[in-house]
C-alpha positions in Angstrom: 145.0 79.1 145.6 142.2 76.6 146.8 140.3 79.6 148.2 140.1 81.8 144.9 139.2 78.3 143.0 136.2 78.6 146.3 135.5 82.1 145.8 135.2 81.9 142.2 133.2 79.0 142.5 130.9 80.3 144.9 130.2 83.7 142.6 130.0 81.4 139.7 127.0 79.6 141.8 125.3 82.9 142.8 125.6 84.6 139.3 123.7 81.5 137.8 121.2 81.2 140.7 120.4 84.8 139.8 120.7 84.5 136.3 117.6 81.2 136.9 116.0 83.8 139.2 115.9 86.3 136.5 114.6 83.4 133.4 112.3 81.8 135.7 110.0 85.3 136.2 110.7 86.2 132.2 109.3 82.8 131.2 106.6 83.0 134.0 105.9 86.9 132.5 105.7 85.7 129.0 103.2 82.2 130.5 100.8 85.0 131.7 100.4 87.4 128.5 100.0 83.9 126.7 97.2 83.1 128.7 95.7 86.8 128.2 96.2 86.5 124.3 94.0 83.1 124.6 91.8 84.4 126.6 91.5 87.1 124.0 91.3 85.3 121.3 88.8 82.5 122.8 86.6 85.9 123.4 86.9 86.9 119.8 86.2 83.4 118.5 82.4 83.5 120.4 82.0 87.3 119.4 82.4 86.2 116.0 80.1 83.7 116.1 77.4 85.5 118.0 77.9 88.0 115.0 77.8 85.5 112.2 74.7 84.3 114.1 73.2 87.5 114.0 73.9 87.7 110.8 72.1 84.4 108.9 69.3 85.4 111.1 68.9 89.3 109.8 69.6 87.8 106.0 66.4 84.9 106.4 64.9 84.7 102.7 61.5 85.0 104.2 62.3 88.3 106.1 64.3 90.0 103.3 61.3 89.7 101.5 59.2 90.9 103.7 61.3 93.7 103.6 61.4 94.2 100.3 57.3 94.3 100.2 57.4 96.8 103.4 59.8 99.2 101.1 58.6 98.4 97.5 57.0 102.1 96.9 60.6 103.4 98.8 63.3 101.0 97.0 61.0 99.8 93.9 62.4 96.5 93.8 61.8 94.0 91.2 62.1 90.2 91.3 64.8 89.0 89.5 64.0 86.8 86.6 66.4 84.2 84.2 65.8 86.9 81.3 67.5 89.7 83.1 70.8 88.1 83.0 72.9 88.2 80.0 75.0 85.0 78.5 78.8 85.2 78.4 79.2 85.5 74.9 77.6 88.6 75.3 80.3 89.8 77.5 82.6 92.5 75.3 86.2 92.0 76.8 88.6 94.6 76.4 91.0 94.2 73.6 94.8 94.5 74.2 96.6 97.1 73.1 99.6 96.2 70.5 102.7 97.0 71.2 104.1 99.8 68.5 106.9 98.2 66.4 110.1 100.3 66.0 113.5 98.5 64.6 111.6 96.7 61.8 113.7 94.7 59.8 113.0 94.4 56.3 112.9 90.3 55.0 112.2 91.0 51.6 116.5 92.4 50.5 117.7 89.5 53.7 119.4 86.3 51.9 119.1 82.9 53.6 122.8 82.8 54.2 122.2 86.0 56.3 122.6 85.7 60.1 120.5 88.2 62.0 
């Protein structure tokens, strides 16, 4: 009897060694496509910011007007003045459209006592 309780505990031993085995590469697997996706994401962060970079220096007041005086005869741009704008009570706003009524009830014959 001893040597089943022996055999059963050495299979028990080796089934959770390899079981460890098996969890210990998983976790180490999942460690290294963690440190891929921050790699990644640490390269998108400084792409982004080179772009937005790029971008506050292509939209410069001073160059976007010179643009605008290089293509004036192509674009025919205007400078925008307070008197262009409109105010908001200007603004029409749609109106709602009203629900039809159907079941009307007549209060004129009802009494008081009446329940509805």
């Amino acid at each position: 009897m001893k040597s089943v309780i022996y055999v059963l505990t050495a299979l028990g031993v080796i089934g959770l060694a390899f079981w460890a085995y098996r969890e210990n590469y998983a976790t180490q697997a999942i460690l290294n496509d963690t440190d891929e996706l921050r790699y990644e994401i640490r390269n998108a962060h400084a792409r982004l910011a080179v772009l937005r970079a790029e971008w506050a220096f292509q939209n410069r007041p001073d160059r976007l007007r010179d643009l605008a005086e290089l293509n004036f005869e192509r674009l025919q741009l205007l400078p925008l003045h307070p008197d262009q704008f409109g105010q908001v009570d200007e603004v029409q706003y749609p109106t709602p459209k009203l629900l039809p009524i159907t079941n009307s009830i007549d209060v004129s014959t009802m009494n008081a006592e009446d329940p509805l």
